[in-house]
C-alpha positions as CSV (number, residue, x, y, z in Angstrom):
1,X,67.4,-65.1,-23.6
2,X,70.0,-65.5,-20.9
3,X,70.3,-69.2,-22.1
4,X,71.0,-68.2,-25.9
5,X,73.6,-66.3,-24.5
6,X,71.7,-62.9,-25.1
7,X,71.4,-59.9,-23.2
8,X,67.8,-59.3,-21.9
9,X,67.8,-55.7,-20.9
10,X,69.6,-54.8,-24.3
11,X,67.8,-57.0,-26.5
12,X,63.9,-56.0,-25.2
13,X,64.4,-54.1,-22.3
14,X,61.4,-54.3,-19.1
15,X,61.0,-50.7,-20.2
16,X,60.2,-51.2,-23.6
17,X,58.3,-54.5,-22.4
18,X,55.6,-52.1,-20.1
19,X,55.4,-49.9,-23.0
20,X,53.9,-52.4,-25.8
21,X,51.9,-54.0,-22.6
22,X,50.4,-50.5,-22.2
23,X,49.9,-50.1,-25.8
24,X,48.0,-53.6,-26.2
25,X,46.1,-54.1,-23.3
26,X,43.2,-51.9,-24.8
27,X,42.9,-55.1,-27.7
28,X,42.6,-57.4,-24.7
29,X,39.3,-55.6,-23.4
30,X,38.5,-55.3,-26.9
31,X,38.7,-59.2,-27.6
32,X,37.1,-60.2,-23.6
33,X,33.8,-58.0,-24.3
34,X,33.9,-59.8,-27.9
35,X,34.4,-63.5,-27.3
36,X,33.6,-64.0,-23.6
37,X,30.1,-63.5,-24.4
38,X,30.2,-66.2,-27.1
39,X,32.3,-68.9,-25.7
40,X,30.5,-68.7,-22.4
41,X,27.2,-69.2,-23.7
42,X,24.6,-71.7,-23.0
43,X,23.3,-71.1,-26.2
44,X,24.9,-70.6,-29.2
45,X,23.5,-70.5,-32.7
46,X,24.0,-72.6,-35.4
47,X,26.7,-71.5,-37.5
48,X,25.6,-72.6,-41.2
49,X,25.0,-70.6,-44.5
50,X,21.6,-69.4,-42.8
51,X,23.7,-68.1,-39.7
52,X,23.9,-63.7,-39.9
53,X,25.4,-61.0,-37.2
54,X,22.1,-60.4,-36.1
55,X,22.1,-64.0,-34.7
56,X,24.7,-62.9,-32.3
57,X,22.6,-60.4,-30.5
58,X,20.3,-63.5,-29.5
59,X,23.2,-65.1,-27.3
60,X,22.3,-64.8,-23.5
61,X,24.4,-63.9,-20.9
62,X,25.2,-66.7,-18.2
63,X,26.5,-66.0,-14.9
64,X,29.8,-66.8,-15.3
65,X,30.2,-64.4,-18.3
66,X,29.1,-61.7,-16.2
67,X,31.3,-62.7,-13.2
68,X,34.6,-63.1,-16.0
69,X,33.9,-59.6,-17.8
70,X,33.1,-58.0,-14.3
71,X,36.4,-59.3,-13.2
72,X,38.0,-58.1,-16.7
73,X,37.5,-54.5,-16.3
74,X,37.8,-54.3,-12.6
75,X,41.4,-55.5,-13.5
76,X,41.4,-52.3,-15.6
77,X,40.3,-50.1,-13.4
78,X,42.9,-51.1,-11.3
79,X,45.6,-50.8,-13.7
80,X,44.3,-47.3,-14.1
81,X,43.9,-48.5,-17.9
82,X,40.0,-47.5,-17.2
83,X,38.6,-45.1,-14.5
């Protein structure tokens, strides 16, 4: 901002920056416990006409998942987002 010749703490203040964080960091836990699970998988389902939600449930856990999510909501606990 400082480059465009703007001034950062009147233009989106650190303030008002911690407040939207705050706000939106519930859709981040929201999005890790949705797609972690799916884009870590081993095995994934064939996604054609046939393919339904209840295919989803069928997706297995890997260790890595576990170890990423794990790591995702201790980061939330710390932030005191989650106790």
């Amino acid at each position: 901002m400082k480059r465009l010749g703007l001034e950062p703490a009147k233009v989106y203040s650190r303030e008002t920056f911690q407040s939207e964080l705050k706000e939106k960091l519930v859709f981040g836990l929201v999005l890790a416990m949705l797609f972690l699970p799916i884009v870590l998988a081993n095995d994934t389902p064939e996604v054609n006409e046939e393919f339904t939600l209840s295919a989803m449930a069928e997706i297995k856990s890997t260790d890595l998942c576990i170890e990423r999510l794990n790591g995702v909501i201790n980061d939330y606990v710390k932030w005191g987002i989650l106790k």
